[in-house]
N, C-alpha and C positions, 0 to 999 in steps of 0.2 A: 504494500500500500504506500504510495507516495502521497505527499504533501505540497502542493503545488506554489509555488509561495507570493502569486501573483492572487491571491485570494480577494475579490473585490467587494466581498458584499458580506452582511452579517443577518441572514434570518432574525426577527427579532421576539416581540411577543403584543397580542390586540388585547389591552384591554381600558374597559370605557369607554371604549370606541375610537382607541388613539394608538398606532403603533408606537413601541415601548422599544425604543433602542438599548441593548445590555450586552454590553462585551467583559462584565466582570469575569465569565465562565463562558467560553465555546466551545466546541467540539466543528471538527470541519465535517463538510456535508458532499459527499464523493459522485462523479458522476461511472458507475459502474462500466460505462461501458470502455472507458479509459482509462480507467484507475488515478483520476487527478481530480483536485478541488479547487475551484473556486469561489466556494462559499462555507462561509462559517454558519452555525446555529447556535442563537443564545440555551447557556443553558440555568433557567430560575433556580434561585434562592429559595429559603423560608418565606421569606419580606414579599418578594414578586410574587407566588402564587398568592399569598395572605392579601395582596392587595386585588387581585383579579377577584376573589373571593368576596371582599368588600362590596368591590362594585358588582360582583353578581346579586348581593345581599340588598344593596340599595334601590337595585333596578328592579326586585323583585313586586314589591307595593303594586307600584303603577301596571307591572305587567301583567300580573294577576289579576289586576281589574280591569282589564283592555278586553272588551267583547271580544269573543272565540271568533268572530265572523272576521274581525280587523287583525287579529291573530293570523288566520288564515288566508288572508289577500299578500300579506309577506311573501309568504312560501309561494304562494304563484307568481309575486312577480319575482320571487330567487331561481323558479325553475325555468324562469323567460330568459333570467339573466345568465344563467349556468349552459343553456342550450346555444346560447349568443357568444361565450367565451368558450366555447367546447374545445378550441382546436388549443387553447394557451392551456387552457389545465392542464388536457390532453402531456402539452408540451414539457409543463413542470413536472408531470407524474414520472414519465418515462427519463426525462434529465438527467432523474435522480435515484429512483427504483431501479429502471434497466426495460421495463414490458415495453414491450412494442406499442405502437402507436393504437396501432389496432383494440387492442385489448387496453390500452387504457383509456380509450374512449367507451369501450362495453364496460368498465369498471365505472367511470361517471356517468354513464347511464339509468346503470341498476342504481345509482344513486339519486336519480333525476328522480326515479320513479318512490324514491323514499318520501324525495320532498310534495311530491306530486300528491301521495297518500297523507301527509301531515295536515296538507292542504283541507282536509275533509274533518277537521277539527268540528267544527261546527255540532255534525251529526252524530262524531264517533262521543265530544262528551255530552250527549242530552242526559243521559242519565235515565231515571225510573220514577214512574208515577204510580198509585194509587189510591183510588179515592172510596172513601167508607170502608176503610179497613176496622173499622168498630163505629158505633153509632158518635155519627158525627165528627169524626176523625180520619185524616187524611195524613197518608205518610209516601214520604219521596228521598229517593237515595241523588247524591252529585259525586261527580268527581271532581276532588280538589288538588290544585298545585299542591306541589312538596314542596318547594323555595328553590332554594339553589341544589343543584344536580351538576353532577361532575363524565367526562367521559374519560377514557385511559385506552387509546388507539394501537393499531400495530403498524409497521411497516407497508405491509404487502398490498392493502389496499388504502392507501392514502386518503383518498375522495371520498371513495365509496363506506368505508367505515362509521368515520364522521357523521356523513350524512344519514347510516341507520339511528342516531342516537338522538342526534341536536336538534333538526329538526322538530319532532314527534313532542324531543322533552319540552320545547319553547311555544311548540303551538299549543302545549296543554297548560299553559302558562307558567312554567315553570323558567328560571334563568339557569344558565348554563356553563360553567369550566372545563374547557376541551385540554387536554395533554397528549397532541399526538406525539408519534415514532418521531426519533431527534434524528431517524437516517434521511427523512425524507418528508420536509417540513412545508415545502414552500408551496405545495397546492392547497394544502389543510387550512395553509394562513389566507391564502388569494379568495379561496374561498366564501369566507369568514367576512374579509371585506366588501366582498358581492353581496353579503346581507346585511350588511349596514345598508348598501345602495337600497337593496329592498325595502327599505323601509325598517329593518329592528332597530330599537333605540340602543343608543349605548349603554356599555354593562349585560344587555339580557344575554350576549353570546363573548365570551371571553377565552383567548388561546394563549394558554403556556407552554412555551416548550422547556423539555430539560429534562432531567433523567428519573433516579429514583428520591431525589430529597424533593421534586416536586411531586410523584407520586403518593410519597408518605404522607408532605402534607395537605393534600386532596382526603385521604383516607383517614386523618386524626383531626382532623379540624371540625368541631361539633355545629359549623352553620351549613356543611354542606350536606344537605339529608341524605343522597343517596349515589352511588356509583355503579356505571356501567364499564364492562372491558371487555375486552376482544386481546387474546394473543396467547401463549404456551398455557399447557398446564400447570407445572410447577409455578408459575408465576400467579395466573388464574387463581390458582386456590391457597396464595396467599392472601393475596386482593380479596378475599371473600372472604379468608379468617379474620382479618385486620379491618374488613371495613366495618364488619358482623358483628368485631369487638370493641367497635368506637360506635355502636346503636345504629347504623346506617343499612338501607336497602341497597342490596349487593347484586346486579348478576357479573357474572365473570366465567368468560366464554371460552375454552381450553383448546387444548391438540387433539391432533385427531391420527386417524390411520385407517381411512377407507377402501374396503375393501369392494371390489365388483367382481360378481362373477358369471362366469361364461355357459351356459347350458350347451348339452349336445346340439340343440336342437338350435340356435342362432344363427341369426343369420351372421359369419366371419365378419363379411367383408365391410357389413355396416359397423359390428363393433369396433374393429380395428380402426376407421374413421373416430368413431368416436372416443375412443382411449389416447388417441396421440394427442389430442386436445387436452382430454383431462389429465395424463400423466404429465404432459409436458408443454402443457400452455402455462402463460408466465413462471413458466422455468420448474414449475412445480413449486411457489409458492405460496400456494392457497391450502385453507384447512378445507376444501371441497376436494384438493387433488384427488386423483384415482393412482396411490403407490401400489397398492398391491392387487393384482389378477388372479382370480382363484377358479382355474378351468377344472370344469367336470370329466374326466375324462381323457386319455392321452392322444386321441385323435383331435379333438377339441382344441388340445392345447399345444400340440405340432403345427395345426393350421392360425394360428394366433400368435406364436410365435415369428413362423414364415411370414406372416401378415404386415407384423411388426417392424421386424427387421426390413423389408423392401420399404416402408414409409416413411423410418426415420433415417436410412440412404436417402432420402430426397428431399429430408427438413432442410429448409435454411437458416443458418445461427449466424448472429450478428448483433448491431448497434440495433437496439429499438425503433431509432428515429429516422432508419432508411427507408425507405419509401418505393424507388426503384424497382422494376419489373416483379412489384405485389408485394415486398416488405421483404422484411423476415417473419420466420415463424417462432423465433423462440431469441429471446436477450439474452444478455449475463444476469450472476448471480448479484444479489445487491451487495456483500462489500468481500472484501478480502477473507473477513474472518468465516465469512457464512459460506464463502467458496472452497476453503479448507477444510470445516466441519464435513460439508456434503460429501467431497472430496475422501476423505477418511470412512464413510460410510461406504464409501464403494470399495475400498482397499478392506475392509471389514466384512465387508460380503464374499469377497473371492476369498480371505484366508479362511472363511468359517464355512467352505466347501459351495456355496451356491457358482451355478453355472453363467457367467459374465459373458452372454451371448452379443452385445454390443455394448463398447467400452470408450465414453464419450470422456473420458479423460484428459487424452493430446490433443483436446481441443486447440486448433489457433485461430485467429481472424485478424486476415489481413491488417495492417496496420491500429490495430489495437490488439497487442500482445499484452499490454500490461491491464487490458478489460480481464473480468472475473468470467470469463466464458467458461462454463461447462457442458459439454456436447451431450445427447441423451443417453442416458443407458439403461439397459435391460438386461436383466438376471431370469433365467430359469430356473428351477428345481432348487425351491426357495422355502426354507424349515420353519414350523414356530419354532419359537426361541432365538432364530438368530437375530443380532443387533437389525438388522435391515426387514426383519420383520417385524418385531416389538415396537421399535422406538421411531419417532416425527421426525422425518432424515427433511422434509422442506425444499424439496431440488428436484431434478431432473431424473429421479430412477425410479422405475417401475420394475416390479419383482412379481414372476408367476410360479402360483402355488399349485398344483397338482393335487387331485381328491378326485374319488371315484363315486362319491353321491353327494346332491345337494343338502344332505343330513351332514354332513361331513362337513362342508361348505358354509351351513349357517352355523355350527358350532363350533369356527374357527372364528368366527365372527362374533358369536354373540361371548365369547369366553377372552377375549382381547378387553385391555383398559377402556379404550376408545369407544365411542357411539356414535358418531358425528353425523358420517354420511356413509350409503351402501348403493349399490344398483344391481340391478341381475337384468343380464340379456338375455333373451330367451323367445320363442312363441308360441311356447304352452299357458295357458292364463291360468291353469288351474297351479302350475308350481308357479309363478307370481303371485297368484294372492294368496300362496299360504307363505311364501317368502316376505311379502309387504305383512302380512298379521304376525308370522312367529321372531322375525328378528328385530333385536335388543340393537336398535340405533335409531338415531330423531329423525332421521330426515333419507326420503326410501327412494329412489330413483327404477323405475320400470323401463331399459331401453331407453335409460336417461342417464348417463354416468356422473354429470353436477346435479342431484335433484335441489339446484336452491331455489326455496322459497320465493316468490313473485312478492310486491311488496304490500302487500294485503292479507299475506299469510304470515307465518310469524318465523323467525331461522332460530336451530339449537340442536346440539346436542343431547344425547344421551350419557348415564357414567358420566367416567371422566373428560369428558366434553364440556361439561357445562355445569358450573357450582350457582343453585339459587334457584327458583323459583317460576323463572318466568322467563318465556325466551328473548329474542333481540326484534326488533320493529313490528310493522302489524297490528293485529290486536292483543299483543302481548304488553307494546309498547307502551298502550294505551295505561294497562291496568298499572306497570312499573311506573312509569313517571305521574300518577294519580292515587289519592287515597280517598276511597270510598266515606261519605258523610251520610248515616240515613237521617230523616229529619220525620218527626209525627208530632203533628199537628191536630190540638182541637179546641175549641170558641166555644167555651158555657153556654148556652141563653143564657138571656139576660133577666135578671129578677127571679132566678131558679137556683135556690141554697140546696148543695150535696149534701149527703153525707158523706163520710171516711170506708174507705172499699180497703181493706186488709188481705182478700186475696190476690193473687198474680193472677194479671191482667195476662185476658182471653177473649177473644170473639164469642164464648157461647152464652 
């Protein structure tokens, strides 16, 4: 990893509605595909998150009492504005991450459609009426703001993250502390400022960046009521012991190890389409990846293999941001160190006996030798237990497991830490839907190897996937950044003296 020393710019941090210049602490901000920087990222103090915290606290009054319907005209013109700057985000995501253009316009997408559904505030909190629920007595539940709500982001989807969280929490009147990934800061910030344009006032949406002492104090600070996260396990289910034990509403969204698998009966040549996608679209660093293939069958998984191997001889690996004769298909890894880790997972897998049937290793590309490229690779006759089965390698390798019944297949599956996501190809309906009823993971893909969630539905894991109660956007979102009030309601007549009623109150 070099340091380029022509460093021009310093990511900083928005809060009150003011970009906040801070170079007491940086860390430089890499552009993957060449291994040089020229950007720094602040990284907050105690003080600086404490003070975004303030103003999220201050803005909270006003915003809370801002009609849902004036809430909700935000979010549509931020989705008018986000459609309008699509190509810079685009440009910032991939700068800095590594994903091809392509794919990080599908990642601000799915995120357009975040805001798109926040937008429907109005409807989502009318809440519940009834009337004469005992003579002369009317009772009705609301959903109320929490106050200030915090987010805690990952790398790998910059935009798109964000937008399942802040959104939803700001249109349900809540104010908001975003702390995205410090590797890849500057669409999460660009962003942020497109909703000022929107119309949010300052303070309801505030961004710090910086590492774990602005983390902590997100999670110990007793005015932020509740935290959402997205990113590892071991980290996840700190963030929900700690935020849990400072009284806060916690989800914290974990690793994963998706497994999909292969029926005899599939049709090859569509799976294998759609596996290069998900093993090795953005490099395989998504908690939807598809690492491991689990073929019914040795015929099954000769022909998926052969399938394999001929597709990714014809991926193209490169800078994200080429464009020429239809792109690339696959960027570098996002920095040095996560190019090593993956790296070692592959030198991990060949000494622990699995078959290394293509070995994207010697990757090079042209004139960016010192980019974090890792070419694809594929493992056959691949064990539980080994490290490249068990454990969230986050990269470009896909590992196929061998079983002779889908009994065999779902209880590789359901007997792994992970929940996250699964899919089975196949076209028998009757082994799908005893496959979507009997397996132990959140989110089931049918001849769908990313089954995520549309943003109306809700995303999460299973197990160790997902620590907490409720999952990420949708109508999940709703219930997490809202606390139920029921209200009962009843009006004497007048000139009509009670008596004292000593039993517990009943309708009969």
């Amino acid at each position: 990893m070099q340091h380029d020393k022509s460093v021009t710019s310093t990511v900083g941090h928005l809060i009150d509605g003011q970009l906040v210049a801070d170079t007491a602490r940086t860390q430089p901000v890499f552009d993957p595909a060449t291994g040089q920087s020229t950007t720094s990222v602040a990284l907050a103090d105690q003080a600086t998150v404490e003070a975004a915290i303030a103003s999220a606290e201050a803005a909270f009054p006003a915003w809370r009492n801002t009609p849902p319907l004036k809430r909700a005209r935000v979010m549509s013109r931020l989705k008018v504005l986000l459609e309008e700057h699509a190509d810079e985000i685009a440009a910032l995501i991939t700068a800095e991450h590594g994903k091809v253009l392509s794919d990080a316009h599908g990642e601000l997408q799915r995120g357009i459609e975040n805001v798109e559904y926040a937008s429907y505030a109005p409807e989502l909190l009318k809440g519940e009426h009834s009337r004469n629920v005992g003579p002369g007595i009317d009772s009705w539940s609301e959903f109320q703001a929490l106050g200030v709500t915090a987010g805690i982001t990952p790398f790998n989807f910059p935009a798109m993250v964000p937008l399942w969280m802040w959104p939803m929490a700001v249109a349900c009147g809540n104010t908001f502390v975003l702390k995205p990934s410090e590797r890849d800061p500057s669409s999460t910030l660009f962003i942020a400022r497109l909703a000022l344009e929107a119309g949010l006032p300052p303070g309801v949406l505030n961004v710090v960046n910086g590492d774990k002492t602005a983390v902590d104090t997100l999670l110990r600070d007793p005015r932020v009521k509740a935290v959402s996260f997205v990113g590892s396990t071991p980290i996840a289910e700190y963030i929900y012991a700690e935020g849990c034990r400072h009284g806060k509403r916690v989800q914290a969204l974990g690793g994963a190890k998706n497994h999909a698998v292969l029926m005899p009966d599939a049709d090859v040549g569509n799976a294998v389409s759609a596996l290069m996608g998900a093993a090795y679209g953005s490099c395989g660093e998504r908690c939807m990846a598809i690492p491991l293939l689990v073929a019914v069958g040795d015929e099954v998984g000769d022909a998926v293999i052969a399938g394999l191997k001929a597709e990714i001889a014809k991926m193209k690996v490169g800078p994200g941001t080429q464009t020429d004769n239809g792109g690339n298909d696959m960027g570098p890894l996002v920095t040095k160190q996560h190019f090593e880790k993956v790296k070692a997972y592959v030198d991990s897998g060949v000494a622990e006996g699995a078959q290394l049937v293509v070995d994207g290793r010697g990757m090079q590309v042209a004139g960016h030798e010192e980019g974090y490229f890792l070419g694809a690779c594929l493992f056959d006759h691949v064990k539980p237990g080994m490290k490249i089965y068990q454990e969230e390698i986050f990269g470009p390798v896909l590992g196929v497991v061998r079983v002779k019944t889908l009994q065999e297949a779902m209880q590789l599956i359901n007997d792994h830490e992970y929940g996250n996501g699964t899919c089975i190809f196949t076209r028998d309906g009757e082994a799908a839907r005893y496959f979507t009823d009997h397996i132990q993971v959140g989110m089931v893909g049918v001849n769908v190897p990313l089954p995520v969630p549309v943003a109306y539905h809700s995303f999460g894991g299973w197990k160790r996937s997902l620590f907490g109660d409720l999952h990420a956007y949708g109508p999940d979102a709703v219930r997490f950044y809202t606390k139920r009030k029921t209200i009962t309601q009843r009006w004497p007549s007048a000139g009509v003296r009670e008596g004292a009623v000593f039993s517990f109150p009943s309708s009969r």
